[in-house]
FITORKE-222426 format. One record per residue (C-alpha): residue in one letter; chain; x, y, z. Coordinates in steps of 0.05 Angstrom, whole numbers. Layout:
pt type->a, mol->A, east->X, north->Y, up->Z
...
//
This chain:
pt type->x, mol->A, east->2531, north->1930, up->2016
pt type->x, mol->A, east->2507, north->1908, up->2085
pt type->x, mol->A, east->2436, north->1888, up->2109
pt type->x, mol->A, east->2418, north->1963, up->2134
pt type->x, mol->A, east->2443, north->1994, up->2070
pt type->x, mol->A, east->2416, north->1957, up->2019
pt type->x, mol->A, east->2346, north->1950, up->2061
pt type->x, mol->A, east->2344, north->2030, up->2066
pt type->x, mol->A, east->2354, north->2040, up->1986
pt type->x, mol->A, east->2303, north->1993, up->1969
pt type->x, mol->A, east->2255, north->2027, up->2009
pt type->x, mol->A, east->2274, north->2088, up->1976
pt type->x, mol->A, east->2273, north->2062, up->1919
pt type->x, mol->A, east->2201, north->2038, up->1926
pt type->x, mol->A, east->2177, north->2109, up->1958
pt type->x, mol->A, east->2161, north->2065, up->2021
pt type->x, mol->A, east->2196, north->2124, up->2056
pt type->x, mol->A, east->2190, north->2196, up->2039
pt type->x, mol->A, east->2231, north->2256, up->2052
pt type->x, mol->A, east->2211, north->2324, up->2049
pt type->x, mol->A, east->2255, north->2373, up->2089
pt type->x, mol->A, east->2231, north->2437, up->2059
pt type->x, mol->A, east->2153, north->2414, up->2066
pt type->x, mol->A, east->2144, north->2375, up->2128
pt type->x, mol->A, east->2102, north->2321, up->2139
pt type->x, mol->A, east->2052, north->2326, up->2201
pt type->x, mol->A, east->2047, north->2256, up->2236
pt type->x, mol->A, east->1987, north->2236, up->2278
pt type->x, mol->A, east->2003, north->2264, up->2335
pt type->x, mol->A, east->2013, north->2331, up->2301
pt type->x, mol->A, east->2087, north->2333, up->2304
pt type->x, mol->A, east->2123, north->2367, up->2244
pt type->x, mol->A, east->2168, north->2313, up->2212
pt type->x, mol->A, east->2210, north->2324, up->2141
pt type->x, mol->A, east->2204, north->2245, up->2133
pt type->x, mol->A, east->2149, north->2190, up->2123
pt type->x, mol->A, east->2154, north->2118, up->2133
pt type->x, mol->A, east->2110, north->2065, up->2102
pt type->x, mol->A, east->2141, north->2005, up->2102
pt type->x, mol->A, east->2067, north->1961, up->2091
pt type->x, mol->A, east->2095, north->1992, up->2013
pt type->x, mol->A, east->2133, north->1934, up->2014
pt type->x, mol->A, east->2084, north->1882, up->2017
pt type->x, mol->A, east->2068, north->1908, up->1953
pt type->x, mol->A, east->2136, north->1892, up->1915
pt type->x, mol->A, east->2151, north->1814, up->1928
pt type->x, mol->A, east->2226, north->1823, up->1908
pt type->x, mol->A, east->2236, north->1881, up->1967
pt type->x, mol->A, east->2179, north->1835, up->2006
pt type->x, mol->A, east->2220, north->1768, up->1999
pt type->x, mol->A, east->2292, north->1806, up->2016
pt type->x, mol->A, east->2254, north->1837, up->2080
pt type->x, mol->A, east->2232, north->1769, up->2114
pt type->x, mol->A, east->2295, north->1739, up->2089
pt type->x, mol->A, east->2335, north->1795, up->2128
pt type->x, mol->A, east->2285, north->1780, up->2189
pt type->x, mol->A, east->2306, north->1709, up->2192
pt type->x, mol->A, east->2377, north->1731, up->2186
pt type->x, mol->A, east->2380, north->1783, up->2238
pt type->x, mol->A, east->2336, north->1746, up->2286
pt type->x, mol->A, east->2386, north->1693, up->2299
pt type->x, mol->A, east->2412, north->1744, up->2366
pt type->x, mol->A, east->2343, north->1729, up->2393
pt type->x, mol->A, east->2351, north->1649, up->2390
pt type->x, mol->A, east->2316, north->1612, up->2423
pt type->x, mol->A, east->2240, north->1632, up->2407
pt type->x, mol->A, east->2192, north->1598, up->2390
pt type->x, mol->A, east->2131, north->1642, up->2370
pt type->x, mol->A, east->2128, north->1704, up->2324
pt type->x, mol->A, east->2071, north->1755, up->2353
pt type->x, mol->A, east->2065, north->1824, up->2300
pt type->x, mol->A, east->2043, north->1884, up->2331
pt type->x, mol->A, east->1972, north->1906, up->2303
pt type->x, mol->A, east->1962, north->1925, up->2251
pt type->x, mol->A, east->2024, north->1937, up->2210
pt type->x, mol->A, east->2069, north->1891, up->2251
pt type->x, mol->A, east->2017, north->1831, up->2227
pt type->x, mol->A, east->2040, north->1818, up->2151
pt type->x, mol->A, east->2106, north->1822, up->2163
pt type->x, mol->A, east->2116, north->1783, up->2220
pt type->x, mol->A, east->2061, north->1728, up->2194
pt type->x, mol->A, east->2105, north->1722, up->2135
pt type->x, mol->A, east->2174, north->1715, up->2181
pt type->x, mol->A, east->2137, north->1662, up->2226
pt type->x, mol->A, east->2116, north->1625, up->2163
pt type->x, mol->A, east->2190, north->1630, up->2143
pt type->x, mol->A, east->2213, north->1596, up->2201
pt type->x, mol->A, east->2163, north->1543, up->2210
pt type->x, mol->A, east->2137, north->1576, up->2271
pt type->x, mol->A, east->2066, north->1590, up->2309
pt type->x, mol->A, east->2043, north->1659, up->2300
pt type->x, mol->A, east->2004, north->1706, up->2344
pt type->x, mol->A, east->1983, north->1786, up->2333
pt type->x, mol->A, east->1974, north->1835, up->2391
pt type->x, mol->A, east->1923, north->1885, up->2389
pt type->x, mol->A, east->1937, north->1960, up->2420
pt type->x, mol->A, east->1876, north->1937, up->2466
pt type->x, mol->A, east->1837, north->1882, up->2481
pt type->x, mol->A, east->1762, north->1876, up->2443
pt type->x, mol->A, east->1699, north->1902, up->2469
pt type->x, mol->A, east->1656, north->1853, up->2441
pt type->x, mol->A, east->1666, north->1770, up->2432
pt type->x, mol->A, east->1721, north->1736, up->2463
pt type->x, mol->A, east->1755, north->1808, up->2485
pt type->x, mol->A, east->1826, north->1776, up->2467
pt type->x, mol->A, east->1886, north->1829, up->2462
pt type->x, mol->A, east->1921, north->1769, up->2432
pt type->x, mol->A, east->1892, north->1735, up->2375
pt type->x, mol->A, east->1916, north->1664, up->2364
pt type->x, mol->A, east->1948, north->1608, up->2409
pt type->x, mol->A, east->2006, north->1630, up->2454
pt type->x, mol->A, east->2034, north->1571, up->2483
pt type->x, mol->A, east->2043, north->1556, up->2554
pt type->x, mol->A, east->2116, north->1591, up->2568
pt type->x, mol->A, east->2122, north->1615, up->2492
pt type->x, mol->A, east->2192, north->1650, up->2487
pt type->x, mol->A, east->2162, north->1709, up->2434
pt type->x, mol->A, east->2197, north->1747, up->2380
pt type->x, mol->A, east->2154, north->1817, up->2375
pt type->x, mol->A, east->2156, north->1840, up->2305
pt type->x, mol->A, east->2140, north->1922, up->2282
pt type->x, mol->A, east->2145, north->1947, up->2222
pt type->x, mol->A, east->2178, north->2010, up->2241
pt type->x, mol->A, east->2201, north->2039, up->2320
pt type->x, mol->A, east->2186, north->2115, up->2328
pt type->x, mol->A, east->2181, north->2127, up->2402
pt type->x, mol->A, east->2170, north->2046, up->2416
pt type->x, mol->A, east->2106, north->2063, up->2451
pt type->x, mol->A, east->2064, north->2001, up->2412
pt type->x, mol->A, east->2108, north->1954, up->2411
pt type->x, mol->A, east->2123, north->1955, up->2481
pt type->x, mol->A, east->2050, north->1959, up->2498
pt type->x, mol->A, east->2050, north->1888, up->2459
pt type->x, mol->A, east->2103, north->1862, up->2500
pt type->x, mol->A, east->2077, north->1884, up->2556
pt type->x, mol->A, east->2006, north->1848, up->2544
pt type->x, mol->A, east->2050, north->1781, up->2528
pt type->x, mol->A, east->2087, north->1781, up->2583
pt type->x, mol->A, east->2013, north->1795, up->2635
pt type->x, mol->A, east->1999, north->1731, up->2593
pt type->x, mol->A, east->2066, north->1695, up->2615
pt type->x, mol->A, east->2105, north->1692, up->2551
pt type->x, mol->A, east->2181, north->1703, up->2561
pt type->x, mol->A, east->2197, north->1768, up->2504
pt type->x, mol->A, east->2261, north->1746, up->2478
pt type->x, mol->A, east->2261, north->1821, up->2441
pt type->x, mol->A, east->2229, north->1868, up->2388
pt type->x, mol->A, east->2254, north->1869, up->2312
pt type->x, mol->A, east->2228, north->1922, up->2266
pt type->x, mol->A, east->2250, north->1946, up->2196
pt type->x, mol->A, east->2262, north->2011, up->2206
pt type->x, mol->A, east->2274, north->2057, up->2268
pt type->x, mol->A, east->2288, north->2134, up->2273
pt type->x, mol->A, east->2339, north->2119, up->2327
pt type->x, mol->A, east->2300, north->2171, up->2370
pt type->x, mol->A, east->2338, north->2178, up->2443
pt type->x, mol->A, east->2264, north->2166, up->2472
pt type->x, mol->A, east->2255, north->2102, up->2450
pt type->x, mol->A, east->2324, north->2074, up->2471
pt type->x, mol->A, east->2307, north->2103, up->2538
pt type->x, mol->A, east->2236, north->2074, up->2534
pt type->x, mol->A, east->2261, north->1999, up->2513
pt type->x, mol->A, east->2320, north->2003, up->2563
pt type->x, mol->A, east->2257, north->2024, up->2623
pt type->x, mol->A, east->2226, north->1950, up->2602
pt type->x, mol->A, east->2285, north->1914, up->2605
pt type->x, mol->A, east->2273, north->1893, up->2528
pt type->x, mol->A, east->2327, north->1883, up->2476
pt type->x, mol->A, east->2301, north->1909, up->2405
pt type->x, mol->A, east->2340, north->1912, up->2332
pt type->x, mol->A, east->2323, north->1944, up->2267
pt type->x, mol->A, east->2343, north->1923, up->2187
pt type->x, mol->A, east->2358, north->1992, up->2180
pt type->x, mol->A, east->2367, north->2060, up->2218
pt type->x, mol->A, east->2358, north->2122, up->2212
pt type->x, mol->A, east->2438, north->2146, up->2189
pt type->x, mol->A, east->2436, north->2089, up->2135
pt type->x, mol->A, east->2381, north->2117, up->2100
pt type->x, mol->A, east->2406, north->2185, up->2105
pt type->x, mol->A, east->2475, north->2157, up->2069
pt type->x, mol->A, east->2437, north->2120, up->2020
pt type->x, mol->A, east->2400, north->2182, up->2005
pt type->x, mol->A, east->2460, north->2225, up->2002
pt type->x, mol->A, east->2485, north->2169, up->1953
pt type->x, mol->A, east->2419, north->2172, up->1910
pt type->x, mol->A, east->2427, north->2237, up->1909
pt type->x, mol->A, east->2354, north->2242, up->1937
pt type->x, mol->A, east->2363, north->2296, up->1981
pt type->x, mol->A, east->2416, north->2359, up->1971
pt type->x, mol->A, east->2476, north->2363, up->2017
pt type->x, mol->A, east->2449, north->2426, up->2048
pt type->x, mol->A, east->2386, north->2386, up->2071
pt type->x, mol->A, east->2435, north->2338, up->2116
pt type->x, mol->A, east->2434, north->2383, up->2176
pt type->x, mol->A, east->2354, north->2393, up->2175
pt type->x, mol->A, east->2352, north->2315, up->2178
pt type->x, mol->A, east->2398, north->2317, up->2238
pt type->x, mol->A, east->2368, north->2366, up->2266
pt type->x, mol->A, east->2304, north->2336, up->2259
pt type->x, mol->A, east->2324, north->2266, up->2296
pt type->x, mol->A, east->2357, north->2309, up->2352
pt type->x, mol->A, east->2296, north->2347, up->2367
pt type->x, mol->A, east->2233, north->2316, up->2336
pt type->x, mol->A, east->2177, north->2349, up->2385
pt type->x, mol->A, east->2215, north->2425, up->2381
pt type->x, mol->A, east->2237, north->2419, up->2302
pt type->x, mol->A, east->2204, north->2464, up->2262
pt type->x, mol->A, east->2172, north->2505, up->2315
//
């Protein structure tokens, strides 16, 4: 089983992500969505916690050379704290927006002077916080060397948004291997397939 297989079934197998077709979930933003991921579940389970950072320093090797991890506040913090400890490397977290009150950082820790940065996110939706983080990084002259997360919906909009800032980014697993592993499972009934398609297609106009 390969890396975005076997990380997709043991998020399912944890309930990290959720799918519903036939009772939608409603994100944030008030979109209509038939699935939920969590993947801060995982920090939870140290077995599906250990194989996540070890898949990190795996898959990051396409990214070489950095030399600083930075996780996107807030979920993007654990994991990529635990992936810079992994490698022996400096870590630093971005905030969506620099503090009000104190120092008024955006990023919290020591970047180094020229720092090439690996951005970690837990998962990549549209893309919209994670490039905000690279763009604060790179106003604070680090060189980006890309984004990792664990987990992307592969949504058209955030390949457009990533190719726009000229930033490379790479997932454990995608969106069609965790349909396969739930088809496989036998988590979700054939004739739900299409609604998942559907969904990933069309996110803002599904279920409308």
């Amino acid at each position: 089983m390969d890396l975005a297989a076997e990380v997709a079934h043991r998020l399912l197998q944890i309930n990290a992500i959720k799918l519903s077709p036939q009772k939608p979930f409603t994100w944030a933003s008030g979109m209509q969505s038939p699935i939920y991921c969590d993947n801060r579940t995982a920090l939870s389970f140290p077995e599906v916690r250990r194989f996540i950072i070890k898949g990190f320093a795996q898959a990051s090797a396409i990214f070489q050379p950095f030399n600083v991890v930075a996780g996107v506040a807030t979920a993007g913090i654990p994991h990529g704290a635990l992936l810079a400890e992994e490698l022996g490397l400096p870590f630093v977290y971005v905030r969506s927006k620099a503090k009000s009150h104190g120092r008024q950082n955006q990023i919290e820790g020591v970047l180094p002077e020229g720092a090439r940065v690996l951005v970690i996110e837990d998962l990549i939706s549209t893309g919209g916080s994670a490039l905000k983080a690279v763009e604060a990084l790179r106003e604070a002259n680090a060189d980006v060397v890309g984004v990792m997360a664990i987990f992307s919906y592969g949504f058209d909009k955030a390949r457009t948004a990533f190719e726009a800032a000229g930033t490379s980014f790479a997932t454990l697993s995608t969106y069609d291997a965790l349909l396969k592993a739930a088809a496989e499972a036998e988590y979700i009934a054939p004739e739900e397939m299409d609604t998942l398609e559907a969904w990933r297609k069309s996110p803002e106009t599904w279920g409308k």
